[in-house]
N, C-alpha and C positions, 0 to 999 in steps of 0.2 A: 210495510211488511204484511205478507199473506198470514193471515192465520189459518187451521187447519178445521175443515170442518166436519172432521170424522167425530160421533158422539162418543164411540170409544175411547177415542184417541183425546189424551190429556198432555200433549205437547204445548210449549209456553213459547213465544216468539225469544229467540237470546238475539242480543247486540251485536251487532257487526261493528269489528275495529276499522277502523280508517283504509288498514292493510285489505283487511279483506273485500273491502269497497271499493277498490282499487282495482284489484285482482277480479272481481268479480264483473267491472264494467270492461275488463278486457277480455272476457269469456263469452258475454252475451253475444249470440249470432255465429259461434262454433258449435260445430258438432262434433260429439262424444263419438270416436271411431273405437278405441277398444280401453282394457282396464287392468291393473295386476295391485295387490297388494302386498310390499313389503316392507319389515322390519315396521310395523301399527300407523304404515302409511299406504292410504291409496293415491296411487298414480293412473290420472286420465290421460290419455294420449288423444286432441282433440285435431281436428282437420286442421290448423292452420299450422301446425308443425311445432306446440307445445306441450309441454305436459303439465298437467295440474295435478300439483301434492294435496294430498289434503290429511290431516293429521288427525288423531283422534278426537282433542277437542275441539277440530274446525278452522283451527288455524290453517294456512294457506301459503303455497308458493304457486311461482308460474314461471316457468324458464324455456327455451327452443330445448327441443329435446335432446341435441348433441349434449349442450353445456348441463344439463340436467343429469343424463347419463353417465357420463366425462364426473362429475363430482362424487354419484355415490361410492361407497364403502362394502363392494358387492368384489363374489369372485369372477374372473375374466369368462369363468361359462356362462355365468348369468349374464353381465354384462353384453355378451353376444347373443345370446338367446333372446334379450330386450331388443337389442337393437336390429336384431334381421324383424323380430315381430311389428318394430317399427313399418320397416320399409314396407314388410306387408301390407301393413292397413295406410298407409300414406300413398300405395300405388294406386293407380289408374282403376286398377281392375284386383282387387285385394279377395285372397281367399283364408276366411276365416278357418279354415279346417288348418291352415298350414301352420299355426300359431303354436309355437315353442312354451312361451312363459304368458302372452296375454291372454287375457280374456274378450272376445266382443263385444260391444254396447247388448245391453240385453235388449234395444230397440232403437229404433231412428231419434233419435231428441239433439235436434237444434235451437241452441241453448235461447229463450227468450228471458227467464228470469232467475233467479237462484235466491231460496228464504231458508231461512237459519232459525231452528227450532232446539228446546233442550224439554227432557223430563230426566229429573232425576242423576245419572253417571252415563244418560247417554246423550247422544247430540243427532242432528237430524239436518240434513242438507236435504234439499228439495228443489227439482232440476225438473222444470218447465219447459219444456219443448215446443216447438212449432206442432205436430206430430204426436208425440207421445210426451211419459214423465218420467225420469227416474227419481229414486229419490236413496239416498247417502245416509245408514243409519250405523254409529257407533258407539261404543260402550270404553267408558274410560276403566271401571273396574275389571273387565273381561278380555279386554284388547281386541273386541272383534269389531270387524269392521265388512257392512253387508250391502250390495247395493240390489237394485232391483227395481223392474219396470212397475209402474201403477196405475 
């Protein structure tokens, strides 16, 4: 595991569960096409046609994004609002401006590694790109949940 070599920054390397090791050697070598966060989860929607949960303390799903969508506890307008945003960024030729509920990667990052950092109540995912970084920063006592290119 990467540690982080910013001097400011007093982030601690946290353990990845088995689960997330899992999940996470099936993400390597997708790319992050866009992003939404609900109910103190964020969902990636990556090029290979899945979405990645990520919760606030880093716990993880990964599912095709029908059966993803198909399970939440959302009203039927969100639910379409996701799902045309889907199609958008899944097409050929995807135009970000036309996006209902997503958001776009805030940069190209195809995925080469992902490290799991904590300080404190918050947690810190860190998204290694061919490309660029993003990196996945949340707060369990705040409920927010931020990402952003580095």
């Amino acid at each position: 595991m990467r540690v982080s070599t910013r001097v400011t920054d007093l982030w601690e390397p946290n353990e990845t569960t088995t689960h997330q090791d899992h999940v996470i050697a099936h993400v390597i070598g997708a790319t992050v096409l866009g992003y939404f966060v609900f109910d103190e989860v964020l969902y990636i929607l990556l090029d290979i046609g899945f979405l990645w949960a990520i919760f606030l303390d880093g716990q993880m799903t990964l599912l095709p994004h029908p059966v993803a969508v198909s399970e939440w506890e959302i009203d039927e307008q969100l639910r379409e609002r996701v799902k045309t945003d889907i199609g958008v960024l899944l097409s050929d030729n995807p135009a970000p401006h036309q996006l209902l509920q997503m958001k776009p990667a805030p940069a190209f990052c195809q995925l080469r590694d992902v490290s799991f950092f904590r300080r404190g109540d918050q947690r810190r995912l860190t998204l290694t790109g061919e490309e660029s970084n993003l990196e996945i920063v949340t707060s369990l006592d705040t409920a927010e949940i931020k990402i952003y290119e580095y």
